[in-house]
N, C-alpha and C positions, 0 to 999 in steps of 0.2 A: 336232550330237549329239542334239536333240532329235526330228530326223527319223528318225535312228540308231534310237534306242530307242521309237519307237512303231514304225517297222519292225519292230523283233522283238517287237512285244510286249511290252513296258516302257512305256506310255504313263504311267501311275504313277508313273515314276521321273523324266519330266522335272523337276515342279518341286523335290523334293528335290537334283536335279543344278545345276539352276540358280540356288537359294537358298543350296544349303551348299555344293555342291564348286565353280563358279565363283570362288566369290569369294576363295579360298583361291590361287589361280591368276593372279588380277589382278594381286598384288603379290608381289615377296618380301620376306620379311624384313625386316629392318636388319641386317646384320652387326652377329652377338655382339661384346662388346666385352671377350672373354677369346682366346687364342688357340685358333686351330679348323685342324683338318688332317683335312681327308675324303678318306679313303683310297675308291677306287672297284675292281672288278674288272672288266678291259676284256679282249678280244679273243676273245670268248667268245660263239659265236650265239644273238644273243635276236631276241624276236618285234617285229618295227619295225612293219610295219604289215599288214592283213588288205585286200585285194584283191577285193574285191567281182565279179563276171562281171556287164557292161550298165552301167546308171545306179543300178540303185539298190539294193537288201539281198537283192535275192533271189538265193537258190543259195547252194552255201557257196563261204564265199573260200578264198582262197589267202592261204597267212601268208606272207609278204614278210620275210626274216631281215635283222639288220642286226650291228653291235657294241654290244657291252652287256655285263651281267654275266648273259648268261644268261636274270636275270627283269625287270631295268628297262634299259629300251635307254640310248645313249650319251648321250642329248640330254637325258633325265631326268639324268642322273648329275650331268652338269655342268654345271647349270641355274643353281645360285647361282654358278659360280665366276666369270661378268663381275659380277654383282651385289656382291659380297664382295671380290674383289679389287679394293680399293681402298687407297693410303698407310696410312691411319689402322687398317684393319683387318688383323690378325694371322691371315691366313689362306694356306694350302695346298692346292693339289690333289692327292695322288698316287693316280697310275691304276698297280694293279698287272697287269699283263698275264698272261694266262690263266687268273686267279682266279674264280668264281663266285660269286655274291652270298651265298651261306652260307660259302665256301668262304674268304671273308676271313676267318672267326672258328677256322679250322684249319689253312690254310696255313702254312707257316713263312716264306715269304716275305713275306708279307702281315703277320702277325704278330710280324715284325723292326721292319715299316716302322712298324705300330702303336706299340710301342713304343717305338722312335728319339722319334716322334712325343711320344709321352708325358711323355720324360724329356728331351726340348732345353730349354736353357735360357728362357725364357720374355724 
């Protein structure tokens, strides 16, 4: 990453990437210790990864599509769910299929699952 952004121009930005966003990434969390159900919107093309032409930044890339909700691909989505799914924590994944990441908050489908979610008994 730090190669990344002095390539484009960003030299600037390594050590704030490396001091604050890093470390944010080393670990996750604890699972909360209230119940938690993270609804995600899946099957919906978002940007995986940017494709660079040779070795190294120059030229523009090619976006590379994957599944996601659109703006955060799959891998982000479900990043806590090995971490959190464990016995003692009270956790859920539901991935609604063809939702968009804004589109959880109006879908009616999405918006069922929300609530189901809200009002199970604990």
């Amino acid at each position: 990453m730090a190669a990344f952004l002095g390539d484009i121009g960003m030299g600037a930005a390594v050590g704030p990437y490396e001091f604050r966003v890093l470390p944010l990434f080393r670990e996750l969390p604890p699972p909360p210790r209230v119940p938690v159900a993270c609804v995600v919107g899946v099957g919906v093309d978002t940007p995986e990864l940017l494709a660079y032409p040779g070795d190294g930044f120059a030229g523009s890339p090619r976006m590379v599509m994957g599944d996601g909700d659109g703006l955060v691909n799959l891998a982000s989505l479900v990043a806590v769910d090995p971490a959190w799914r464990r016995p003692a924590a009270q956790f859920s994944m539901v991935k609604v299929r063809n939702v968009s990441h804004t589109g959880l908050l109006v879908d009616d489908r999405a918006l069922a699952v929300i609530i189901r979610a809200i009002l199970r008994p604990s």
